[in-house]
PDB file of N, CA, C and O in Angstrom:
ATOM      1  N   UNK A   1      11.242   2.165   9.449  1.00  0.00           N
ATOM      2  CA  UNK A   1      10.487   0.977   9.079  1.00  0.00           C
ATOM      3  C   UNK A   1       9.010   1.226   9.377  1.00  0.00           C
ATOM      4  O   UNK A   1       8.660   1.780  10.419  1.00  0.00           O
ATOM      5  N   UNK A   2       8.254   0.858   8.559  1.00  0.00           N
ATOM      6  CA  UNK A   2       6.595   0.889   8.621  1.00  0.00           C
ATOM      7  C   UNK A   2       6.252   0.211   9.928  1.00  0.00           C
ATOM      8  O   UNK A   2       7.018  -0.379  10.690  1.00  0.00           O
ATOM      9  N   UNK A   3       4.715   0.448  10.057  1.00  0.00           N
ATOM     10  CA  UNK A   3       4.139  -0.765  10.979  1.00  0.00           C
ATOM     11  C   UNK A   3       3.829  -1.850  10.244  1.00  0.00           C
ATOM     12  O   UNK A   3       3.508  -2.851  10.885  1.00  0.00           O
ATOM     13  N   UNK A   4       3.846  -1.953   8.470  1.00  0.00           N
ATOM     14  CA  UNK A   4       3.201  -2.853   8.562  1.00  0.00           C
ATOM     15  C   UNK A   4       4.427  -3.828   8.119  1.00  0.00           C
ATOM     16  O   UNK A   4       4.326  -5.041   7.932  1.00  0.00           O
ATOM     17  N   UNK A   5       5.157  -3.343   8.040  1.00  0.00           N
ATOM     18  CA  UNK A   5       6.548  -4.238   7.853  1.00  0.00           C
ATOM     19  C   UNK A   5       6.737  -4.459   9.184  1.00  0.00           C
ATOM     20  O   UNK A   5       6.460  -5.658   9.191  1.00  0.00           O
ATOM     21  N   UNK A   6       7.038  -4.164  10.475  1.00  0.00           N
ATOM     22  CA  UNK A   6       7.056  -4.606  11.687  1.00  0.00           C
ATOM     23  C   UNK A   6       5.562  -5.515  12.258  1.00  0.00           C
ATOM     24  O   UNK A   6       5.628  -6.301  13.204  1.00  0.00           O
ATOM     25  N   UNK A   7       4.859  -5.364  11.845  1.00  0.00           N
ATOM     26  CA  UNK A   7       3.829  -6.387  12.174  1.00  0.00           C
ATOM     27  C   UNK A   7       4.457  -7.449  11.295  1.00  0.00           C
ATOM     28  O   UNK A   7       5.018  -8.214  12.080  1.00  0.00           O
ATOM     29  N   UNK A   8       4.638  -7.869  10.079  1.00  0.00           N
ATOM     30  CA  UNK A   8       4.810  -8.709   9.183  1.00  0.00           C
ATOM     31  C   UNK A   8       6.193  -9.640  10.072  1.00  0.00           C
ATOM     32  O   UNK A   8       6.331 -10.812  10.422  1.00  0.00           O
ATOM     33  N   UNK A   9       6.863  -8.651  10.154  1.00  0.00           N
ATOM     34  CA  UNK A   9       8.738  -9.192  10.674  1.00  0.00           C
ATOM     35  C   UNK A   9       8.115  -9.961  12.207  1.00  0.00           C
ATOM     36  O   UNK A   9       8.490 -11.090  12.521  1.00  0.00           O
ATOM     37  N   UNK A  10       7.388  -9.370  12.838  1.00  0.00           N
ATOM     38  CA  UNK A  10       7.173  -9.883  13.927  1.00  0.00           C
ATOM     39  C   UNK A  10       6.591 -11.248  14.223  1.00  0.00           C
ATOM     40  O   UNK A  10       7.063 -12.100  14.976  1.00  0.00           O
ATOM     41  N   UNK A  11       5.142 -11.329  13.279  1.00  0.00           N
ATOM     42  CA  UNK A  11       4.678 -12.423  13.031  1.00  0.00           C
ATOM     43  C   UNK A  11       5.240 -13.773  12.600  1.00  0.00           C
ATOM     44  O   UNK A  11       4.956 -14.926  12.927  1.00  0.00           O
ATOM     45  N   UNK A  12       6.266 -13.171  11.632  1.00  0.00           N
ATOM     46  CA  UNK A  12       7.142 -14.281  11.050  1.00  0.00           C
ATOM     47  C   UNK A  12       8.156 -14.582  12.390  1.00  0.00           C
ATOM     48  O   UNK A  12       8.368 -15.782  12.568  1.00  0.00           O
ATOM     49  N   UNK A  13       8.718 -13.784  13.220  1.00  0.00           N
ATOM     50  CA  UNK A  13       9.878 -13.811  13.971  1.00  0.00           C
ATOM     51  C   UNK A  13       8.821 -15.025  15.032  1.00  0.00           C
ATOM     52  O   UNK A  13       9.354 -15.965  15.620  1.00  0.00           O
ATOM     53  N   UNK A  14       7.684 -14.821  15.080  1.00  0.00           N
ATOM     54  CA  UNK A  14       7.015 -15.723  16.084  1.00  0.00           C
ATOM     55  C   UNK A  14       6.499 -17.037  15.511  1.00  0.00           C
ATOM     56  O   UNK A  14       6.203 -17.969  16.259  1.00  0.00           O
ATOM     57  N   UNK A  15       6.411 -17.100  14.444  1.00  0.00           N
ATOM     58  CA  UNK A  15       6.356 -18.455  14.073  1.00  0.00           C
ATOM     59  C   UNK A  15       7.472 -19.208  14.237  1.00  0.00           C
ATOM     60  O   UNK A  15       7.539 -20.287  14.825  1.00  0.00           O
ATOM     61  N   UNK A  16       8.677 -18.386  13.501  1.00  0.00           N
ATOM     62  CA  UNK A  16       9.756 -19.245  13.072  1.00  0.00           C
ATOM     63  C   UNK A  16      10.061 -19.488  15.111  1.00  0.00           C
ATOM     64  O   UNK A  16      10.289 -20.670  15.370  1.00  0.00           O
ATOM     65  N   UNK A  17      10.068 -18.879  15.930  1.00  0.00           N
ATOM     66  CA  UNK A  17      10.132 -19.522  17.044  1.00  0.00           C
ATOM     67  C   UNK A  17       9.099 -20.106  18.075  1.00  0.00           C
ATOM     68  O   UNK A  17       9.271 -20.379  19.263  1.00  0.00           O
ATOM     69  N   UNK A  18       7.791 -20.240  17.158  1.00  0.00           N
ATOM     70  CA  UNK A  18       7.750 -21.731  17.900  1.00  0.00           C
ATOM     71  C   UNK A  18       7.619 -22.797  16.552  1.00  0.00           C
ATOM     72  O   UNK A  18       6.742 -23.491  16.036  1.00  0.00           O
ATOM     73  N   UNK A  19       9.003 -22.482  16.332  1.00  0.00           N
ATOM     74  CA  UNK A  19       9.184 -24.151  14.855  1.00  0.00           C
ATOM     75  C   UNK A  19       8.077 -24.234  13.891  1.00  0.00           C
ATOM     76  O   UNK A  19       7.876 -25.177  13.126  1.00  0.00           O
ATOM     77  N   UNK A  20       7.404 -23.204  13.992  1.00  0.00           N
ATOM     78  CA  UNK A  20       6.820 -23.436  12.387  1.00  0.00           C
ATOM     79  C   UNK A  20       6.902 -22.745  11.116  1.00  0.00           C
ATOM     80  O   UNK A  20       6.761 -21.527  11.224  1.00  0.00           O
ATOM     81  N   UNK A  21       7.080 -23.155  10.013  1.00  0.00           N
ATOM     82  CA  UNK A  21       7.346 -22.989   8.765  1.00  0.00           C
ATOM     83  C   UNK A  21       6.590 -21.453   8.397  1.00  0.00           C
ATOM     84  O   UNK A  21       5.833 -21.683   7.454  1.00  0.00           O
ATOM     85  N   UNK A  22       6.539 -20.543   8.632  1.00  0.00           N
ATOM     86  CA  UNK A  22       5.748 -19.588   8.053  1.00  0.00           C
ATOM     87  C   UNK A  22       5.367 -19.401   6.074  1.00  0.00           C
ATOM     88  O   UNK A  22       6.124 -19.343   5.105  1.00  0.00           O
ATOM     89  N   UNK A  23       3.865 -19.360   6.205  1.00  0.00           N
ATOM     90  CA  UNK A  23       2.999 -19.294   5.349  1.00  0.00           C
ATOM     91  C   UNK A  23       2.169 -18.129   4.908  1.00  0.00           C
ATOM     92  O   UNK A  23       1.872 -17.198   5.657  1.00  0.00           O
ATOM     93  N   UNK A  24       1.842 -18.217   3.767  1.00  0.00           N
ATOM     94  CA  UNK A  24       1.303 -16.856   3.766  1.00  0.00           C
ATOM     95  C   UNK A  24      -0.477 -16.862   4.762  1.00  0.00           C
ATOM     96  O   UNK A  24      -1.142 -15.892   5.124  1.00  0.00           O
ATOM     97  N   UNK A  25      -0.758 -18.352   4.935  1.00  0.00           N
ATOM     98  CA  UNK A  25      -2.116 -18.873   5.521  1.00  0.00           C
ATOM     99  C   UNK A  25      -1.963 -18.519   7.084  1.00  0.00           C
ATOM    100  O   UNK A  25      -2.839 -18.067   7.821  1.00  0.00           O
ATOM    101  N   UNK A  26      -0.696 -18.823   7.389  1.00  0.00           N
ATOM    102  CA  UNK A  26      -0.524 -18.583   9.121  1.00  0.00           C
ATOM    103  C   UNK A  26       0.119 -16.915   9.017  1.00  0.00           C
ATOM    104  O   UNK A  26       0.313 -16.523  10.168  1.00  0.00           O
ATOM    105  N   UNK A  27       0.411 -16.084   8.217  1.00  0.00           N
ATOM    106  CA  UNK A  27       0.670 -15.020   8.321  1.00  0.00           C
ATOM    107  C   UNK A  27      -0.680 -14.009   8.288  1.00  0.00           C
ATOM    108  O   UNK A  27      -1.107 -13.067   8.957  1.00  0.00           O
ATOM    109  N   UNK A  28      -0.974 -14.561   7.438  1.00  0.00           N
ATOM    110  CA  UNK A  28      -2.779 -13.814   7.622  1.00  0.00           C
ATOM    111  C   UNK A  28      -3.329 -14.004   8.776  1.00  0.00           C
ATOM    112  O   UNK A  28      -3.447 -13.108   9.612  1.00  0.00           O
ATOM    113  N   UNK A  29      -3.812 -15.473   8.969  1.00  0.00           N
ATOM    114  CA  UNK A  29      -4.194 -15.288  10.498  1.00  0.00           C
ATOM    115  C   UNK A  29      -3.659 -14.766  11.671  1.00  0.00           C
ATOM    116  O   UNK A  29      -4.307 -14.632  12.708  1.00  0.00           O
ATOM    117  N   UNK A  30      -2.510 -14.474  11.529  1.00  0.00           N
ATOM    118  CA  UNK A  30      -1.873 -13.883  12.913  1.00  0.00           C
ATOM    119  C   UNK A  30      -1.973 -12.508  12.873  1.00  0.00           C
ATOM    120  O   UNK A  30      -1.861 -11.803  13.876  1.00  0.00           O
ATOM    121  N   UNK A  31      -2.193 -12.064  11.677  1.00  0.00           N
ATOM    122  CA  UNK A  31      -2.361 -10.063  11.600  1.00  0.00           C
ATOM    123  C   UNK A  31      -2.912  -9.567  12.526  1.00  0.00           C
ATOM    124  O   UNK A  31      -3.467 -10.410  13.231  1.00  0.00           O
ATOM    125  N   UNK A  32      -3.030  -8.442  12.897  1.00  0.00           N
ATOM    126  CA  UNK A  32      -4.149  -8.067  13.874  1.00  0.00           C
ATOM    127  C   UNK A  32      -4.742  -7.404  12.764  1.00  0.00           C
ATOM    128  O   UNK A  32      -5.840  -7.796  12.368  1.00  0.00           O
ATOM    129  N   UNK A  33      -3.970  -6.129  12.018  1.00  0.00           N
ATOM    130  CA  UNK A  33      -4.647  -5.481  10.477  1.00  0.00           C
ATOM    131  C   UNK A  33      -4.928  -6.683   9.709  1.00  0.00           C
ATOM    132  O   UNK A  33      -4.378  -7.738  10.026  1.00  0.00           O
ATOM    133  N   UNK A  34      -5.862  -6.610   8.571  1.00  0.00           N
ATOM    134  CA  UNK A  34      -6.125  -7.659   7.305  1.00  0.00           C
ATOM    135  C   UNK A  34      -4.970  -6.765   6.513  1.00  0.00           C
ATOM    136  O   UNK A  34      -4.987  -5.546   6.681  1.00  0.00           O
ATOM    137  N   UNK A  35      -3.888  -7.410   5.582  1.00  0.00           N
ATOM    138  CA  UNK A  35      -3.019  -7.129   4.767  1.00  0.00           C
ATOM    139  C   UNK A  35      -3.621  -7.765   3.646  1.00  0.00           C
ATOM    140  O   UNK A  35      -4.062  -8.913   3.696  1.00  0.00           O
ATOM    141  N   UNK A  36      -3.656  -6.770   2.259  1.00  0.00           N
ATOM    142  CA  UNK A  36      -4.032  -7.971   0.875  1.00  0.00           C
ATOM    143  C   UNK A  36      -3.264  -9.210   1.232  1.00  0.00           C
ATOM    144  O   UNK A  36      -2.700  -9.408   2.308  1.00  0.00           O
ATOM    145  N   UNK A  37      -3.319 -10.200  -0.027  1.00  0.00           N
ATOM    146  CA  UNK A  37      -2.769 -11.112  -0.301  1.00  0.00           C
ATOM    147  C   UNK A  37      -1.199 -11.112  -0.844  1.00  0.00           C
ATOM    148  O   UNK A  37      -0.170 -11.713  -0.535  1.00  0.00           O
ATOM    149  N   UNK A  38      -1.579 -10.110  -1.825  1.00  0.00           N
ATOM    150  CA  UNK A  38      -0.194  -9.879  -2.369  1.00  0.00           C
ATOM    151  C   UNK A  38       1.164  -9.497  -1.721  1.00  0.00           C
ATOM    152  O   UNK A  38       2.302  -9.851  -2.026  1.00  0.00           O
ATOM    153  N   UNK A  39       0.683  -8.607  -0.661  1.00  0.00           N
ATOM    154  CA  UNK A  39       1.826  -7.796   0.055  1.00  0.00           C
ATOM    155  C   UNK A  39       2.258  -8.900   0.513  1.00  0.00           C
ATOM    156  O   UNK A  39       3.378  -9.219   0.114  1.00  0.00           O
ATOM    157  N   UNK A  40       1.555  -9.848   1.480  1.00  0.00           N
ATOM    158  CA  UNK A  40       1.790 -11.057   2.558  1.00  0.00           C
ATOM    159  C   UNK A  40       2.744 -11.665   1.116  1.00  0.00           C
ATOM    160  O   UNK A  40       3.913 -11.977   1.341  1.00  0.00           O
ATOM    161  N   UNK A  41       2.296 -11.787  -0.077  1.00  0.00           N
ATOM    162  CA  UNK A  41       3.676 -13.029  -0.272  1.00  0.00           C
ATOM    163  C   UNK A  41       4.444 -12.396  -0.898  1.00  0.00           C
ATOM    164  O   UNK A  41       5.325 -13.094  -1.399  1.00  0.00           O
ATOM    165  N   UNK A  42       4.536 -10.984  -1.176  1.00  0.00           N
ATOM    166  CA  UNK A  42       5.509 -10.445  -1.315  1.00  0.00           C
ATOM    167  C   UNK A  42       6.932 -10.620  -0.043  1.00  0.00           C
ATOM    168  O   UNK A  42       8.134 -10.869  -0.134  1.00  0.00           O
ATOM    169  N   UNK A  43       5.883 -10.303   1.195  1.00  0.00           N
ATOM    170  CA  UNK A  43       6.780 -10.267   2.179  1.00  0.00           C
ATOM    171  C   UNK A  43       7.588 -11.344   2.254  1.00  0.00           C
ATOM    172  O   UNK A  43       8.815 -11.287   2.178  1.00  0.00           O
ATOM    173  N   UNK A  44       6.681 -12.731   2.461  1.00  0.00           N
ATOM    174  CA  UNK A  44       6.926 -13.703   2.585  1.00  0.00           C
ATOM    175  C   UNK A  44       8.024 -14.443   1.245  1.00  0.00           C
ATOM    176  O   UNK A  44       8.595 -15.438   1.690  1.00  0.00           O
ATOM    177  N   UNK A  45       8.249 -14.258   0.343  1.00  0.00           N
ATOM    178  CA  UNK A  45       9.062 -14.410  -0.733  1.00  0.00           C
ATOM    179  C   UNK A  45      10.228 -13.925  -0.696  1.00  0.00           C
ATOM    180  O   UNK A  45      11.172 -14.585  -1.131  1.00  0.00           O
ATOM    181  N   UNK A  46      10.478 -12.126   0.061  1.00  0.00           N
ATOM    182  CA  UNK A  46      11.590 -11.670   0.324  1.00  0.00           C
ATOM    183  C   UNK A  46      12.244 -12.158   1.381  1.00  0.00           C
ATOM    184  O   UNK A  46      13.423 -12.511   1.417  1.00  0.00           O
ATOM    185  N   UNK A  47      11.028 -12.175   2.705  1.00  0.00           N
ATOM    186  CA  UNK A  47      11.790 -13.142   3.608  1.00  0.00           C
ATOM    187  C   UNK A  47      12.717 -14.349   3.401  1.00  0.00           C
ATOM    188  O   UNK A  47      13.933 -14.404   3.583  1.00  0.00           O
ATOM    189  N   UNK A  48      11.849 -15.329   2.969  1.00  0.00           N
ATOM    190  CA  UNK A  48      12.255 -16.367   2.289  1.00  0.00           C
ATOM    191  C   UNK A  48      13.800 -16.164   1.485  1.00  0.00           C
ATOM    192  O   UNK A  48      14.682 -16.999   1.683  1.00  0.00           O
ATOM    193  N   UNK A  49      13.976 -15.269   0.792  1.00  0.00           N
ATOM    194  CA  UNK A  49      14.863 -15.013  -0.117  1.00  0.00           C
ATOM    195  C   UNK A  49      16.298 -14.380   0.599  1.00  0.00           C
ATOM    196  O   UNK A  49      17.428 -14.594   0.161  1.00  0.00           O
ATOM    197  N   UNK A  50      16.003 -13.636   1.681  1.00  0.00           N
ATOM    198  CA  UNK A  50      17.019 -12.743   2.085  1.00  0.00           C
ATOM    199  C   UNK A  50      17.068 -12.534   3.613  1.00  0.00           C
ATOM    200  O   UNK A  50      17.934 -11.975   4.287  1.00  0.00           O
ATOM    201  N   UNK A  51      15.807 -13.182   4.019  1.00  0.00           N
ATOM    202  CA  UNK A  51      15.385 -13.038   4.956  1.00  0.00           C
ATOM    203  C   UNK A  51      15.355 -11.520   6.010  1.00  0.00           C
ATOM    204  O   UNK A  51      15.968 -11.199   7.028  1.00  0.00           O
ATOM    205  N   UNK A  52      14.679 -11.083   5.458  1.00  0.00           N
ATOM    206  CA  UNK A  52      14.145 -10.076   5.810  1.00  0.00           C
ATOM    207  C   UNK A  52      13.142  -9.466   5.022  1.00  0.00           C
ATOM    208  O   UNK A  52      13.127  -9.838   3.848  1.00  0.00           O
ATOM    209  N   UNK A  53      12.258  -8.583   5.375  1.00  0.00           N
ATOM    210  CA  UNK A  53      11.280  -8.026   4.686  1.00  0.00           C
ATOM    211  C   UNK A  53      11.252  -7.147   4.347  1.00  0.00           C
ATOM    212  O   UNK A  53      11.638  -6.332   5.184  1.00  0.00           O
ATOM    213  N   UNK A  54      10.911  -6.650   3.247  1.00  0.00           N
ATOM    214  CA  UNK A  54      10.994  -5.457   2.486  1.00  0.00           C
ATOM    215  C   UNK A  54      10.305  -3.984   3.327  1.00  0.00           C
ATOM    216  O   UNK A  54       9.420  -4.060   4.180  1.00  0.00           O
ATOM    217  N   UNK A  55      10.651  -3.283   3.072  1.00  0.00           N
ATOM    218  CA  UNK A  55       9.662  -2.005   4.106  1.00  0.00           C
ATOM    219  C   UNK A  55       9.069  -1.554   3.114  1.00  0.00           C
ATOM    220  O   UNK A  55       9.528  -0.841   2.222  1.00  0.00           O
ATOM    221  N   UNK A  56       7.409  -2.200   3.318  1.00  0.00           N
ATOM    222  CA  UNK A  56       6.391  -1.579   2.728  1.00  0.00           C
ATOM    223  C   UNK A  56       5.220  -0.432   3.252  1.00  0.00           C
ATOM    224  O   UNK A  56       4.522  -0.507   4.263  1.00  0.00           O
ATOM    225  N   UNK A  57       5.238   0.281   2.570  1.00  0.00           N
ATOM    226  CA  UNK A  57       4.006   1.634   2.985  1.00  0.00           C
ATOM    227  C   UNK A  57       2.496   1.425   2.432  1.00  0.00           C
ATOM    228  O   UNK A  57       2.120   0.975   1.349  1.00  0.00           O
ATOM    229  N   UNK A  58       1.921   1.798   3.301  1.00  0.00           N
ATOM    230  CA  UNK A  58       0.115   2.254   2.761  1.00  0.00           C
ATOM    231  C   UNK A  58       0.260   3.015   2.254  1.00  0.00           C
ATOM    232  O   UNK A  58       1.014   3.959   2.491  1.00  0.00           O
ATOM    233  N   UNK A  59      -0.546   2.808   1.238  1.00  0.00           N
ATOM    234  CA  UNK A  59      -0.804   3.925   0.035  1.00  0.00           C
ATOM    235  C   UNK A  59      -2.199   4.525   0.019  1.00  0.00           C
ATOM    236  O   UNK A  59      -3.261   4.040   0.408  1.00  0.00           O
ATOM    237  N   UNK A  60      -1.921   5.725  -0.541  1.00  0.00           N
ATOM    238  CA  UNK A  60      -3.674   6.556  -0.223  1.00  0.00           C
ATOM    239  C   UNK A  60      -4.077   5.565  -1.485  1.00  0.00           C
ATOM    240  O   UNK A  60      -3.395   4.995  -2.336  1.00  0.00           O
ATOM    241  N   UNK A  61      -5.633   5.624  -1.193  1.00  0.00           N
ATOM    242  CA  UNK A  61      -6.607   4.828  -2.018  1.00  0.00           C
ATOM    243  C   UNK A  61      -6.790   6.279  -3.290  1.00  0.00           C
ATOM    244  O   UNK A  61      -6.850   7.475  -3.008  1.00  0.00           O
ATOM    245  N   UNK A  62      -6.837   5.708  -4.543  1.00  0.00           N
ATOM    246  CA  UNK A  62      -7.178   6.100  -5.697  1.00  0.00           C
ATOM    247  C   UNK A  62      -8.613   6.661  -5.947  1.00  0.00           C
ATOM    248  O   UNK A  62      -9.551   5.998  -5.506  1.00  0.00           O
ATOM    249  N   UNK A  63      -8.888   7.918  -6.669  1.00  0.00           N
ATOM    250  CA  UNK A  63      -9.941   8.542  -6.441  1.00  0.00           C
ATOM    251  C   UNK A  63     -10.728   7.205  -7.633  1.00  0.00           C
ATOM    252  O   UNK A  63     -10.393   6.286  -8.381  1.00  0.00           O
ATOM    253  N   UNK A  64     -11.728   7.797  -7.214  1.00  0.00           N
ATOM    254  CA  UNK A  64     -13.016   6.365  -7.939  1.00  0.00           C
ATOM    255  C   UNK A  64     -13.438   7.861  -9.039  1.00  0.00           C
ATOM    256  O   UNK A  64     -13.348   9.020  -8.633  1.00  0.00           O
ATOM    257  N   UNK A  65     -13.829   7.525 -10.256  1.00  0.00           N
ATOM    258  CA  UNK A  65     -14.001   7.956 -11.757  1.00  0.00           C
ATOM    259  C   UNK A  65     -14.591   9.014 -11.439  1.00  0.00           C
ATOM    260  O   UNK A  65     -13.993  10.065 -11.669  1.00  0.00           O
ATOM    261  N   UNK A  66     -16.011   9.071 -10.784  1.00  0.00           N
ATOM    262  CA  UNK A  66     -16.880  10.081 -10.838  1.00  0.00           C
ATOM    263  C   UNK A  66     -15.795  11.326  -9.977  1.00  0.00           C
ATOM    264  O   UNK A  66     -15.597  12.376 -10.587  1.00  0.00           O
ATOM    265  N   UNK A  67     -15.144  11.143  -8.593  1.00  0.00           N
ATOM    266  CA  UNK A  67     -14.236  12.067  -7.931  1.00  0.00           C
ATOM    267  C   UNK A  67     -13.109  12.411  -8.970  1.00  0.00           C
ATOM    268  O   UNK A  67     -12.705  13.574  -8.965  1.00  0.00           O
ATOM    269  N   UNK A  68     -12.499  11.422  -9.960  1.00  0.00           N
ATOM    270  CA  UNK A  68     -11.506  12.064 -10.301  1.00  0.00           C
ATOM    271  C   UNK A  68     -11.716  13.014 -11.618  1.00  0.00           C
ATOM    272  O   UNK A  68     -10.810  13.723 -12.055  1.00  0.00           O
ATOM    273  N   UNK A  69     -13.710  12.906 -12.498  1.00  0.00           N
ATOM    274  CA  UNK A  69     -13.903  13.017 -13.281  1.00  0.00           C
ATOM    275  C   UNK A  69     -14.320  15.413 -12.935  1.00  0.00           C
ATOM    276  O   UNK A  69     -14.163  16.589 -13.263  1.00  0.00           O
ATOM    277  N   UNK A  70     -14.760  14.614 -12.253  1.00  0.00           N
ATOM    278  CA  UNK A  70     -15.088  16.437 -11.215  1.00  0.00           C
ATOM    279  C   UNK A  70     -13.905  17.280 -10.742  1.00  0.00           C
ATOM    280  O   UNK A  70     -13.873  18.508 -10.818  1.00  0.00           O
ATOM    281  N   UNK A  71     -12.632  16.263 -10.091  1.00  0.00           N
ATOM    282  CA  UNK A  71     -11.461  17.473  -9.994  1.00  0.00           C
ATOM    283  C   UNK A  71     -11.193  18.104 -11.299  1.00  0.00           C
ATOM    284  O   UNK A  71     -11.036  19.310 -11.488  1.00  0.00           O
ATOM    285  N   UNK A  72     -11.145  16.839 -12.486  1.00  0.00           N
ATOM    286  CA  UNK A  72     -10.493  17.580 -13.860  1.00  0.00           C
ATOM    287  C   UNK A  72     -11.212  17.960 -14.410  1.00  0.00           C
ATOM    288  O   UNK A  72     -10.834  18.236 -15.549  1.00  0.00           O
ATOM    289  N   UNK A  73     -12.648  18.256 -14.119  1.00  0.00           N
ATOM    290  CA  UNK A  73     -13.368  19.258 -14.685  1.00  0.00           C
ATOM    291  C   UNK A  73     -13.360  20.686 -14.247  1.00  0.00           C
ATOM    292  O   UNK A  73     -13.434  21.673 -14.979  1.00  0.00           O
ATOM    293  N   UNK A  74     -13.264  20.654 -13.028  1.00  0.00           N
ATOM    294  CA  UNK A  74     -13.038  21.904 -11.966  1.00  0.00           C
ATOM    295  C   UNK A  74     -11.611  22.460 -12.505  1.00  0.00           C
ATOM    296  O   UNK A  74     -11.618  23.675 -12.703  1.00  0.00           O
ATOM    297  N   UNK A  75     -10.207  21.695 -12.819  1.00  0.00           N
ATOM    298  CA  UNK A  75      -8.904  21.817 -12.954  1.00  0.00           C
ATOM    299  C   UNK A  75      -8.947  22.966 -14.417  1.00  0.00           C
ATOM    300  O   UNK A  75      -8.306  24.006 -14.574  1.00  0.00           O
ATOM    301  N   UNK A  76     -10.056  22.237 -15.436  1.00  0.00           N
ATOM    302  CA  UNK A  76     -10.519  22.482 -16.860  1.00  0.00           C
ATOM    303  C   UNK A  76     -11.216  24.248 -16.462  1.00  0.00           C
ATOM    304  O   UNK A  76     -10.878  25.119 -17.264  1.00  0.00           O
ATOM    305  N   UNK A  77     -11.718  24.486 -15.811  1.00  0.00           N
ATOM    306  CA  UNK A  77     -12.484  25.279 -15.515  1.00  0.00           C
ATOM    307  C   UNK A  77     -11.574  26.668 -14.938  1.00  0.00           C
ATOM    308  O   UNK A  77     -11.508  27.854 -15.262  1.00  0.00           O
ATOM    309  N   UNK A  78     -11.103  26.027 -14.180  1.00  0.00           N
ATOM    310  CA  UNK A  78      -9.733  27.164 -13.870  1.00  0.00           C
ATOM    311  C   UNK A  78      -8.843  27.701 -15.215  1.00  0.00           C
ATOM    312  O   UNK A  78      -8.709  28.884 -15.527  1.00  0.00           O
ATOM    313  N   UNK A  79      -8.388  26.778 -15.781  1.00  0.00           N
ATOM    314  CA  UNK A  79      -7.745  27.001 -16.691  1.00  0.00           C
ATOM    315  C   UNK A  79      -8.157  27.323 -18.003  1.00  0.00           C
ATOM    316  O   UNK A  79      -7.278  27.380 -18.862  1.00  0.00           O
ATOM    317  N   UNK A  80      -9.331  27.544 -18.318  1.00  0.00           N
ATOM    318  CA  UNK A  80     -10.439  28.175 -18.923  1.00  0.00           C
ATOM    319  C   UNK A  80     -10.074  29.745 -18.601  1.00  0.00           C
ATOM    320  O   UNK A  80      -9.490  30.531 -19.348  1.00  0.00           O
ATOM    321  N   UNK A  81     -10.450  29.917 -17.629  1.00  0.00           N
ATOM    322  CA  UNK A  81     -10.416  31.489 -16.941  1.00  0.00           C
ATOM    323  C   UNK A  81      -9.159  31.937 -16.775  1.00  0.00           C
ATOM    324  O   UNK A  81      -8.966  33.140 -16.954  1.00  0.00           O
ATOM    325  N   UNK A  82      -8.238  31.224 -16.467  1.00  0.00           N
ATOM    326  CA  UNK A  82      -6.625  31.831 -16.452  1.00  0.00           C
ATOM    327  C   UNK A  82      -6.284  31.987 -18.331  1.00  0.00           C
ATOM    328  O   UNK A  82      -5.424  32.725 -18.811  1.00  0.00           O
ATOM    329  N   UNK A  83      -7.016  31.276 -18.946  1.00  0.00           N
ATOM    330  CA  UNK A  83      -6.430  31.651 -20.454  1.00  0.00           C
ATOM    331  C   UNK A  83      -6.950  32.717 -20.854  1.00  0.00           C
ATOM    332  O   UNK A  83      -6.320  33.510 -21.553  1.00  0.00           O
ATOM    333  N   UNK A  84      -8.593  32.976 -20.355  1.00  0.00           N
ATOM    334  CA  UNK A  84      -9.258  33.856 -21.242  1.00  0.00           C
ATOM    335  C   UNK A  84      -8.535  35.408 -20.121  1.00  0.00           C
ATOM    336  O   UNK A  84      -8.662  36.511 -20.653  1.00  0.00           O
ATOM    337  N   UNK A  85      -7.835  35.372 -18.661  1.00  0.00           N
ATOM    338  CA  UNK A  85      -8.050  36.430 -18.785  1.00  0.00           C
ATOM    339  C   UNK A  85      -6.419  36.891 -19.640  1.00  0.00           C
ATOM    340  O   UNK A  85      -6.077  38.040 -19.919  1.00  0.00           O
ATOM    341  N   UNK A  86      -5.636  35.630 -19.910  1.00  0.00           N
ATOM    342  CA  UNK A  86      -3.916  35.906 -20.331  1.00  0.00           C
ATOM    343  C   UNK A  86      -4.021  36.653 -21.979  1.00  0.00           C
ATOM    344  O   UNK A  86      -3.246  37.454 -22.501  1.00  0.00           O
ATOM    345  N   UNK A  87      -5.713  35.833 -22.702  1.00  0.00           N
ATOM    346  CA  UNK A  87      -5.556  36.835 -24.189  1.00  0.00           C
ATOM    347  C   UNK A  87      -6.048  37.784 -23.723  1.00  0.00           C
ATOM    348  O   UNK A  87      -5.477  38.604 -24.442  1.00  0.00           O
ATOM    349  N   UNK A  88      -6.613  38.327 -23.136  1.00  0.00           N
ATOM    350  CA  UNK A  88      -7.021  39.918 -22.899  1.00  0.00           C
ATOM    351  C   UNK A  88      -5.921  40.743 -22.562  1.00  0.00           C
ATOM    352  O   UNK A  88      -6.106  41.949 -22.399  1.00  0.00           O
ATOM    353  N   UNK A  89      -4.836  40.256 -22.441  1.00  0.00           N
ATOM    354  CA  UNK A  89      -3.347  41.046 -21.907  1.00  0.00           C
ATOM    355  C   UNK A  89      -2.920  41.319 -23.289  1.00  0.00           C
ATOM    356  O   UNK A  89      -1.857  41.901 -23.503  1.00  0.00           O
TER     357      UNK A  89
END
């Protein structure tokens, strides 16, 4: 199980004992991490549903255009040179 599924399970496990209704408003505030929005009512929906929470992972952040525009130029560049030296064979 993640941490951030055990932070999530925990938070909820502490509301629901001291008697209050858990929200995605009192689940945010109790984080110690900031979680998007989405995950929180994801969680909170499965809870709700099955009661328990889904085990969710951090995901690496997505290269931004200009980083991903330079690997596949560099990628282009290799493979440039691996072709030209395969017709010379």
């Amino acid at each position: 199980m993640s941490d951030i599924t055990q932070a999530l399970e925990q938070v909820i496990t502490s509301l629901i004992a001291e008697g209050k209704e858990p929200s995605v408003a009192l689940i945010k505030a109790r984080l110690a991490d900031p979680l998007p929005m989405p995950v929180i009512i994801r969680a909170l929906q499965a809870w709700k549903k099955n009661a328990k929470v889904p085990n969710i992972q951090k995901t690496e952040p997505t290269l931004n255009t200009e980083a991903r525009i330079k690997q596949l130029e560099q990628q282009v560049a290799e493979l440039t040179i691996r072709l030209a030296r395969l017709e010379k064979i």
